[in-house]
C-alpha positions as CSV (number, residue, x, y, z in Angstrom):
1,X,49.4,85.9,110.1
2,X,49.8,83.5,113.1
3,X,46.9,81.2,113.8
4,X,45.6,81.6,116.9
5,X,45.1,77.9,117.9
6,X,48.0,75.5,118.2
7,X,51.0,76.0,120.3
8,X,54.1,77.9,119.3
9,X,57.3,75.7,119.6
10,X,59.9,77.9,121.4
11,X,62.8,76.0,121.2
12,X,63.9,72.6,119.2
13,X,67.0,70.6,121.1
14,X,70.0,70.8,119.2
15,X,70.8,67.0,117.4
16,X,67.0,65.8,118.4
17,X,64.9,63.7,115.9
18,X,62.3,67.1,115.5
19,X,65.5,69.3,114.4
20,X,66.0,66.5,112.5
21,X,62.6,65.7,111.4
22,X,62.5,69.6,110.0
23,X,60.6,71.3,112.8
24,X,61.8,74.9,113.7
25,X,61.4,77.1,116.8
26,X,58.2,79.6,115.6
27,X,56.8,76.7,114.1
28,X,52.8,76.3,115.0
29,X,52.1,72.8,115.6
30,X,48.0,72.8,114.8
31,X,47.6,69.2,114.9
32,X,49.6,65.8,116.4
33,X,48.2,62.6,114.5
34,X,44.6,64.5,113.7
35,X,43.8,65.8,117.2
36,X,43.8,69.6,117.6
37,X,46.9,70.6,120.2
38,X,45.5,73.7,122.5
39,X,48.8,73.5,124.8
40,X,51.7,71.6,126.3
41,X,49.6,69.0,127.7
42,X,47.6,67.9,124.3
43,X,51.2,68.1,122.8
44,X,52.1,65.2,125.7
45,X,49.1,63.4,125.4
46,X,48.7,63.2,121.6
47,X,52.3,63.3,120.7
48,X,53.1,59.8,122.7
49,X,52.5,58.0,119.2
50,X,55.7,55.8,117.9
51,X,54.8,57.6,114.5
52,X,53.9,60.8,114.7
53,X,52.0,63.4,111.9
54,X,52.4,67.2,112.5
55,X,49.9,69.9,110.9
56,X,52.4,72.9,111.1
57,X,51.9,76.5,110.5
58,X,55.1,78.2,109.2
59,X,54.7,82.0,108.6
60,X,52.1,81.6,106.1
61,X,52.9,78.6,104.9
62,X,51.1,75.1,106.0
63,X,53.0,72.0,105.9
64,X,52.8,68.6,107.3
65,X,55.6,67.0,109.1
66,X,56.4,63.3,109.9
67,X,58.0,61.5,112.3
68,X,58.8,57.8,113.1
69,X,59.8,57.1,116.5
70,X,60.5,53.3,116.1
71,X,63.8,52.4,116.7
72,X,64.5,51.4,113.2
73,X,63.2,54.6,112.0
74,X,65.8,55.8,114.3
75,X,68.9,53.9,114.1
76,X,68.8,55.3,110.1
77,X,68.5,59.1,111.6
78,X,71.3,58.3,114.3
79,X,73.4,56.1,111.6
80,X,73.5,59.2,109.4
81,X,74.6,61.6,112.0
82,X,77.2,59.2,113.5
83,X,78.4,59.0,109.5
84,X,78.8,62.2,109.1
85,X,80.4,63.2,112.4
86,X,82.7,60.5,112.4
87,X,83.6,59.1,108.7
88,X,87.3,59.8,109.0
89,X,87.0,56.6,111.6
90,X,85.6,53.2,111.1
91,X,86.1,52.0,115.2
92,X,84.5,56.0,116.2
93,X,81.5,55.6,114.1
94,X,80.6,51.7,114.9
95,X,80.6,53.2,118.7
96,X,78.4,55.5,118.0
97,X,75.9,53.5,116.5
98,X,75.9,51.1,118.4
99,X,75.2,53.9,121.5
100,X,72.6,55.6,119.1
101,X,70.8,52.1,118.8
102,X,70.8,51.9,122.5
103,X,69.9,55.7,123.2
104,X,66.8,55.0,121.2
105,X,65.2,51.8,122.3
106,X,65.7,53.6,125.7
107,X,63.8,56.7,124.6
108,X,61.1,54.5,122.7
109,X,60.3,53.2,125.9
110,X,60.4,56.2,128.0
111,X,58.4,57.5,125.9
112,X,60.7,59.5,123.6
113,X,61.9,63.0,124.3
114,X,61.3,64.7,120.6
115,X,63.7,67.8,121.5
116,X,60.9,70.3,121.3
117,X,60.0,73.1,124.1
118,X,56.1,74.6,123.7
119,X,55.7,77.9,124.8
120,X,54.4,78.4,128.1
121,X,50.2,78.8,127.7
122,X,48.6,81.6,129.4
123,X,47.8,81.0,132.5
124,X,43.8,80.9,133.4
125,X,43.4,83.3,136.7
126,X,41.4,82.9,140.1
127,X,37.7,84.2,140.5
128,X,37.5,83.9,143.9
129,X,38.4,86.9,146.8
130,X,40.2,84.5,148.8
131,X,39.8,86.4,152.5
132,X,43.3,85.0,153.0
133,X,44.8,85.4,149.5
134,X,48.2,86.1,149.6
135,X,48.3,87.7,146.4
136,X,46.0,90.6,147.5
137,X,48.5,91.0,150.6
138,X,51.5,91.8,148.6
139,X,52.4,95.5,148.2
140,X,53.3,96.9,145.3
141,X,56.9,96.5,143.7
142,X,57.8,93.1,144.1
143,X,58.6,90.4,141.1
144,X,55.7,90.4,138.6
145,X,55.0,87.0,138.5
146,X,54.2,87.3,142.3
147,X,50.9,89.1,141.7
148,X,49.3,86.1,139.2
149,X,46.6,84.7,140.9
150,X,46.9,81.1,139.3
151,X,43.8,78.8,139.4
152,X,44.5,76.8,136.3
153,X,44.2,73.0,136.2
154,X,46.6,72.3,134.0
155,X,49.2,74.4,136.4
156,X,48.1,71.9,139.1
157,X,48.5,68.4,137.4
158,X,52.0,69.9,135.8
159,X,53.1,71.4,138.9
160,X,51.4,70.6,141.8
161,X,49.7,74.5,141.8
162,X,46.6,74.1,144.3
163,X,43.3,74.9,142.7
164,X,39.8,76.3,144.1
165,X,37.7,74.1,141.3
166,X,35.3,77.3,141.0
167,X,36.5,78.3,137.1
168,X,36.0,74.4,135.9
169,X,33.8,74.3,132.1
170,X,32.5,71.1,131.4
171,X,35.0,70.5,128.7
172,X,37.5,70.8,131.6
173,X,36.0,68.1,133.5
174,X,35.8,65.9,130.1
175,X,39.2,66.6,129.6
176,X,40.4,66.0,132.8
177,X,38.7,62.7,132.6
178,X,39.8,62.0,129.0
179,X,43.5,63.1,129.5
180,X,43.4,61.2,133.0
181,X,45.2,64.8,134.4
182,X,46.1,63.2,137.9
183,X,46.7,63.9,140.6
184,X,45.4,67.3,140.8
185,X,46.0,69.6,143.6
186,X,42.9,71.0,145.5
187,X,42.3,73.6,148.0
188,X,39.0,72.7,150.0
189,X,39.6,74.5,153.3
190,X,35.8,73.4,154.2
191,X,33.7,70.8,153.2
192,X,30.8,73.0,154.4
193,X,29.3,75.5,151.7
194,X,28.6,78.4,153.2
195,X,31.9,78.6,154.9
196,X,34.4,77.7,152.3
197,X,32.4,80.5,149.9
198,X,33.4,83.1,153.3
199,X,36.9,81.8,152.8
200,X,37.1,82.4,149.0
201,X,35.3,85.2,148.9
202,X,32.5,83.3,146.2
203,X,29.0,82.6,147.0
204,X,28.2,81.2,143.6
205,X,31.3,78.8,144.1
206,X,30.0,75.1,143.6
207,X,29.2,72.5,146.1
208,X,33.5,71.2,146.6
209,X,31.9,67.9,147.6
210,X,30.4,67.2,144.5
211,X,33.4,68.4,142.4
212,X,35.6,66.0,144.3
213,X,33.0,62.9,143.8
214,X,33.2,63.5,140.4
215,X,36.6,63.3,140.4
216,X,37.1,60.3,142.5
217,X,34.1,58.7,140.4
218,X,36.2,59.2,137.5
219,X,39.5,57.6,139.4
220,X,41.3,61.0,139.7
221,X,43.5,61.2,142.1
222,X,44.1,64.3,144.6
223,X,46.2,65.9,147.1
224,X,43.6,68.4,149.4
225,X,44.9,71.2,151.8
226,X,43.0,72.7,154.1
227,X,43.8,76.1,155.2
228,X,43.5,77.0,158.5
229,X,41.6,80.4,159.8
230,X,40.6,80.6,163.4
231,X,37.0,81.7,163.7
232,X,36.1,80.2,160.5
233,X,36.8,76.6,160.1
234,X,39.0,75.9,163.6
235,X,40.0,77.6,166.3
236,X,40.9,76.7,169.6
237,X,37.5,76.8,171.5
238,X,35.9,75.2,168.0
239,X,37.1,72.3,165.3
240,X,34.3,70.9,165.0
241,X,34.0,71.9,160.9
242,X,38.1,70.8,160.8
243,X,36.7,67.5,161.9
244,X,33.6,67.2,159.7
245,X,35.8,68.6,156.6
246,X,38.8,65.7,157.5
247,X,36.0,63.0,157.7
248,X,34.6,64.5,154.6
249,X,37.4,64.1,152.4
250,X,38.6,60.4,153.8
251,X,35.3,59.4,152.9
252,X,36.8,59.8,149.0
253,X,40.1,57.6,149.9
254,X,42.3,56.2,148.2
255,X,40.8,58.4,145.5
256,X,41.7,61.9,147.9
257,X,45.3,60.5,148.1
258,X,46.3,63.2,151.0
259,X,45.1,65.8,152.9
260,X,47.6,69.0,154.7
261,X,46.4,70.8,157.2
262,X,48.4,74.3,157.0
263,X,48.0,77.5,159.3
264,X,46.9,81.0,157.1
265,X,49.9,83.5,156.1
266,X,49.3,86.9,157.0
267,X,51.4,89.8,155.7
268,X,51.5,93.6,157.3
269,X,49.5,94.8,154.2
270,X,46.6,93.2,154.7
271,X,42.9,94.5,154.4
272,X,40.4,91.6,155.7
273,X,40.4,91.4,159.7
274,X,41.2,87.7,159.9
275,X,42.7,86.6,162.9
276,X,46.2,84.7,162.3
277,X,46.9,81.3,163.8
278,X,47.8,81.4,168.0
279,X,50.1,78.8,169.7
280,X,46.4,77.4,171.0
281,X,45.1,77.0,167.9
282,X,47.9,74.9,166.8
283,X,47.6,73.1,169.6
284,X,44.1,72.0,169.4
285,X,44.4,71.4,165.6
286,X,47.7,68.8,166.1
287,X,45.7,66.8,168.4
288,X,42.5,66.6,166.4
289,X,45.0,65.9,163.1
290,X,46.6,63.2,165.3
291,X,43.6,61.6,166.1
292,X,42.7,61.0,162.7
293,X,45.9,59.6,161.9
294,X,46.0,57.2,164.0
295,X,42.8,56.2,163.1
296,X,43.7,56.1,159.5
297,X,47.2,54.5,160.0
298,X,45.5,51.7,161.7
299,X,43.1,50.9,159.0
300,X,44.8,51.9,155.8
301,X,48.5,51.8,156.8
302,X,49.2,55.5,156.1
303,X,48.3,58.8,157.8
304,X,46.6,60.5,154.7
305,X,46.1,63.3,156.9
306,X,48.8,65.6,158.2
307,X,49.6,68.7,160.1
308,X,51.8,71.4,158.0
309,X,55.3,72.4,159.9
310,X,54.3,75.4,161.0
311,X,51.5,74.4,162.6
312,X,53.9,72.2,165.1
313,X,56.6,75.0,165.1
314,X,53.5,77.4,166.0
315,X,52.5,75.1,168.6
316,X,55.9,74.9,170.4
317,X,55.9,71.1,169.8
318,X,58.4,68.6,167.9
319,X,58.7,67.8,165.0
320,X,58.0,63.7,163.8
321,X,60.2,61.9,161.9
322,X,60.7,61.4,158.5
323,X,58.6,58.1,158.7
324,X,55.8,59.9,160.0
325,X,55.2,61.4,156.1
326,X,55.7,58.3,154.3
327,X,56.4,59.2,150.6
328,X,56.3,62.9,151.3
329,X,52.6,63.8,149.5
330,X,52.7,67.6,150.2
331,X,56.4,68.5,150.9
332,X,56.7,71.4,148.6
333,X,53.5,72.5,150.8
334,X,55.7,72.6,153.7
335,X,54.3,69.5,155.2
336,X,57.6,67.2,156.3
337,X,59.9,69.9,155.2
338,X,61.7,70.0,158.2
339,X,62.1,66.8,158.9
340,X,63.4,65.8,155.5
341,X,66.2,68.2,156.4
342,X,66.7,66.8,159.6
343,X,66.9,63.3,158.3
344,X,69.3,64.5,155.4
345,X,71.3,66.3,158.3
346,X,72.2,63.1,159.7
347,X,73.1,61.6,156.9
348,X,75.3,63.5,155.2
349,X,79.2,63.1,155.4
350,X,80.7,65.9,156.1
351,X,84.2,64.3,157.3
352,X,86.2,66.0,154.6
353,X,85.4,69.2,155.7
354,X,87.0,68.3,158.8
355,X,90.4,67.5,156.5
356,X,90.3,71.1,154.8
357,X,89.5,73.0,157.9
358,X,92.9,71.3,159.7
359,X,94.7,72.6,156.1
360,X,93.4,76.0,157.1
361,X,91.5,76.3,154.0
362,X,88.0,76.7,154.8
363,X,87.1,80.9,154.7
364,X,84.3,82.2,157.1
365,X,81.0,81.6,155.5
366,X,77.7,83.2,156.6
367,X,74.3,81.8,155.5
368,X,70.7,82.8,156.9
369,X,67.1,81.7,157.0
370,X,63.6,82.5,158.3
371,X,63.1,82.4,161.4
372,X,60.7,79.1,161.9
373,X,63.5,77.2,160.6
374,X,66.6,78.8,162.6
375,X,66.6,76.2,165.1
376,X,67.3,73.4,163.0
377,X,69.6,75.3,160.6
378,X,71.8,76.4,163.5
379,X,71.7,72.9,165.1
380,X,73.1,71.7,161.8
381,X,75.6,74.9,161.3
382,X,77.0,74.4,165.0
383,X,77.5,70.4,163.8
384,X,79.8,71.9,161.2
385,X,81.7,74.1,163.1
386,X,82.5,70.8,165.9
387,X,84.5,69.6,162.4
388,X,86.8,73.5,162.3
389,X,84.1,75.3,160.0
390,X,83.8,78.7,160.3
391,X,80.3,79.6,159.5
392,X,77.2,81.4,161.0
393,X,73.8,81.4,160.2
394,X,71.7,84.4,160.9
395,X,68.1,84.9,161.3
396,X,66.1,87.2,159.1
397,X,63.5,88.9,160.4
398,X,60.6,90.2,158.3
399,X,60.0,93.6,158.3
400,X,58.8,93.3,154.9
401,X,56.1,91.1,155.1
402,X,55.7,91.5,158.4
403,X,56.7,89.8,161.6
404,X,54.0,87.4,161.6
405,X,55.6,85.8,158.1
406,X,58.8,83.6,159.6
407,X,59.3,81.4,156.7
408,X,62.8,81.3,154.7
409,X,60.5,81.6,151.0
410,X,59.3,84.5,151.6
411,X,62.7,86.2,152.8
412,X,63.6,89.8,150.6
413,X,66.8,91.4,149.7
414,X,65.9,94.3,151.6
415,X,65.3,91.9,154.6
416,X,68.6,90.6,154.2
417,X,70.7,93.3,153.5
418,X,69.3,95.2,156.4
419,X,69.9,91.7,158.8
420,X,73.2,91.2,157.5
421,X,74.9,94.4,157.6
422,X,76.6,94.0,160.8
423,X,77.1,90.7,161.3
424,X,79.8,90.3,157.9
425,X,83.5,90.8,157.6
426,X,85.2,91.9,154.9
427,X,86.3,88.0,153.2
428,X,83.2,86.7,154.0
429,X,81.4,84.2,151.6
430,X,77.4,85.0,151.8
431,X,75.7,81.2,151.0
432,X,72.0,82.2,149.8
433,X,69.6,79.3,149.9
434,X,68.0,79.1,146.7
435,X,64.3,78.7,148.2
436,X,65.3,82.6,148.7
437,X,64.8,83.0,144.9
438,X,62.3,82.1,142.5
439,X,61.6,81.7,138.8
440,X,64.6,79.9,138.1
441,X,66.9,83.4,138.3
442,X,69.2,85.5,141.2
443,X,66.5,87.6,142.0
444,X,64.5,87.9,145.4
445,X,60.9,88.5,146.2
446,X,61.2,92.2,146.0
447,X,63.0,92.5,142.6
448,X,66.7,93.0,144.6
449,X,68.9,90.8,142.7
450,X,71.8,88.2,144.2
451,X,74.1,91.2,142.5
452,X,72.6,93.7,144.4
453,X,73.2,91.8,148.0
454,X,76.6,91.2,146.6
455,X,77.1,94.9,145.8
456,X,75.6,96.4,149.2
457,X,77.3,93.9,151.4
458,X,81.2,94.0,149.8
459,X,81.3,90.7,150.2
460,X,81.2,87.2,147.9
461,X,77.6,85.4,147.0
462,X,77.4,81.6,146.6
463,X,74.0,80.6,145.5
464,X,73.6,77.0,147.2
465,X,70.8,74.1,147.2
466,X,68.8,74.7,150.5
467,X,69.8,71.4,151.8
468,X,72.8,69.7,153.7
469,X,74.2,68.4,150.9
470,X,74.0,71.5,148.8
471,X,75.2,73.7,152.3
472,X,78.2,71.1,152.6
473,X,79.0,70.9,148.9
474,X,79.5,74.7,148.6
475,X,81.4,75.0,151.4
476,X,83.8,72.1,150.0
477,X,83.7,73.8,146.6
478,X,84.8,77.1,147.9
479,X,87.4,75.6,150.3
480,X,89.7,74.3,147.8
């Protein structure tokens, strides 16, 4: 029987030192050099050892399995492979060592990939009754990953998930601490109590303040959003508690390394009456956000604080540039999203499409987003159609969702199928954006698959990077 602490290795990378080392996928690593391993992240933490000792967990069987990561330990493991691959020739095999000697002092100091891939942990969920969670606005039969509500730390220092801090132990704060798990990702929305408990729907959640000072008192860094609900923390004719919750957070700087400022998401289906963010809200929030970043970029050199995309795209106003978001803190957050494409846009070479479309090579392509971003995907699209491309792009409008929800993410198959229908002809290639898809796999929000577009429409799918390079690199691809 398996043990039910340690962490199952899923896979071992073909030719790695753990394959060669012994280790096995179903293997239970227990213990790394002593220290118990609870998940992926004590396997990182503990396993960064140039000599490694693994209590393993075989079936029923316990064994221990060593490892020497020095690169004289590995030179012998990588002489013996290039040997045996390559005996028949004396020049072949002297190549190879020499490149195994350098592969190894390279992954010695990088820290040595061992070739092993952990199972995924489970995944701890959110206790909060967020009045804006997104999850809870989803109707039923969409992917089922959608409907996890994730409020795990460890999901927020690997991936940059944002976190309420409500579900933290005290041996997650040590831990934290310990492991120096940083930056973590934090959702504060207020500073003041009683309203951030309205927001998430707690009223036992902690003081946030405190959980952040202990976190910047132990030099954890952070990344803080703050979501925005009119009649709750801003609206137009208040901001006062966006202002104090803004000076609230700086007061933790360097420590609270950024802080967004995004508008709520409102689906069709939900329940709470929450009102959604109005082009006056925006408004007011932009200029309080900007006054605070001028503020801090005259003192600190950097803005720390900054106003999501679609709060400028709600407020009818332009975009800044690139600059403006220094090393982009919050971009998969959709803070300097738009502008990275913009500046990518104008960057990206694009001349030899000119050469295939004289050839009469290039097919008609049709491509789509939301419809926040139309305006700068068809300024870019009508760029490549000055150099002979034949290509539209099509807005999708959200009937699933709702109308209210403009952004490309959160576009369905249905949605698209329905928008696209008459506006394809019969050789056209469909370019879908991957942002579109999630979990890695051809399948949309609402379980339609790429196959199923592909079916419905008649026509050719191209999945594609959702960039200008990846739009121009298919487009070159499928023009030869």
């Amino acid at each position: 029987m398996k043990s039910n602490c340690g962490v199952e290795i899923q896979e071992i990378q073909k030719g790695s030192i753990a394959e060669v080392a012994g280790l096995a996928p179903g293997d239970r690593l227990i213990k790394t050099n002593s220290y118990k391993v609870n998940d992926v992240i004590d396997f990182m933490f503990y396993s960064n050892e140039a000599k490694l000792s693994f209590f393993v967990e075989r079936g029923s069987k316990r064994l221990t399995v060593n490892i020497n990561r020095e690169p004289k330990a590995k030179y012998l493991v990588c002489d013996n492979l290039a040997k045996q691959a390559l005996s028949d020739s004396q020049n072949a095999w002297q190549n190879a060592r020499q490149n195994a000697r350098q592969n190894a002092v390279q992954d010695v100091d990088q820290g040595n990939d061992l070739g092993i891939s952990i199972k995924p942990f489970k995944i701890r969920t959110c206790n909060n009754k967020c009045i804006f969670c997104f999850v809870s606005q989803l109707p039923k039969g969409l992917r089922r990953s959608l409907y996890i509500k994730d409020d795990d730390y460890r999901m927020s220092f690997l991936y940059g998930n944002y976190i309420t801090m409500t579900n933290l132990t005290v041996h997650d704060k040590r831990r934290i601490v310990k492991q120096r798990l940083s930056p973590l990702y934090i959702s504060v929305h207020s500073t003041n109590t009683e309203i951030r408990n309205k927001l998430i729907g707690n009223s036992k959640a902690p003081d946030i303040l405190k959980e952040i000072k202990f976190l910047s008192d132990h030099r954890i860094k952070m990344h803080t959003q703050i979501i925005l609900c009119p009649g709750y923390n801003a609206g137009y004719n208040d901001d006062r508690d966006l202002k104090k919750t803004i000076s609230d957070l700086y007061r933790f700087y360097p420590y609270v390394m950024s802080i967004a400022v995004v508008p709520v998401g409102l689906t069709a289906h939900r329940e709470n009456a929450i009102r959604p963010v109005e082009q006056e809200d925006a408004i007011e929030a932009i200029k309080t956000i900007k006054k605070f970043e001028a503020r801090f970029k005259k003192k600190h050199g950097e803005h720390i604080v900054y106003a999501g995309d679609e709060l400028y795209i709600k407020a009818g106003l332009e975009i800044p540039h690139l600059e403006h978001y220094e090393d982009l803190p919050q971009v998969e957050n959709g803070v300097g999203m738009v502008a990275l494409f913009i500046d990518r846009a104008r960057k990206v070479k694009i001349e030899k499409i000119k050469q295939q479309a004289d050839k009469g090579k290039t097919p008609r392509f049709i491509t789509f987003t939301g419809e926040s971003f139309y305006p700068y995907l068809k300024k870019f699209i009508d760029n490549l159609k000055m150099y002979g491309v034949d290509i539209e792009a099509v807005v999708i409008k959200n009937t699933f969702f709702g109308r209210s929800i403009t952004v490309a993410g959160l576009i369905t198959g249905r949605d698209v199928m329905k928008c696209l229908s008459g506006n394809i002809k019969k050789n056209d290639i469909l370019l879908i954006p991957d942002v579109v898809l999630g979990d890695g796999n051809e399948v949309f929000l609402d379980d339609v698959s790429k196959q199923d577009v592909e079916d419905f429409l008649g026509i050719k799918t191209v999945l594609i990077d959702s960039s200008p390079d990846g739009l121009v690199n298919a487009i070159m691809a499928l023009s030869n």
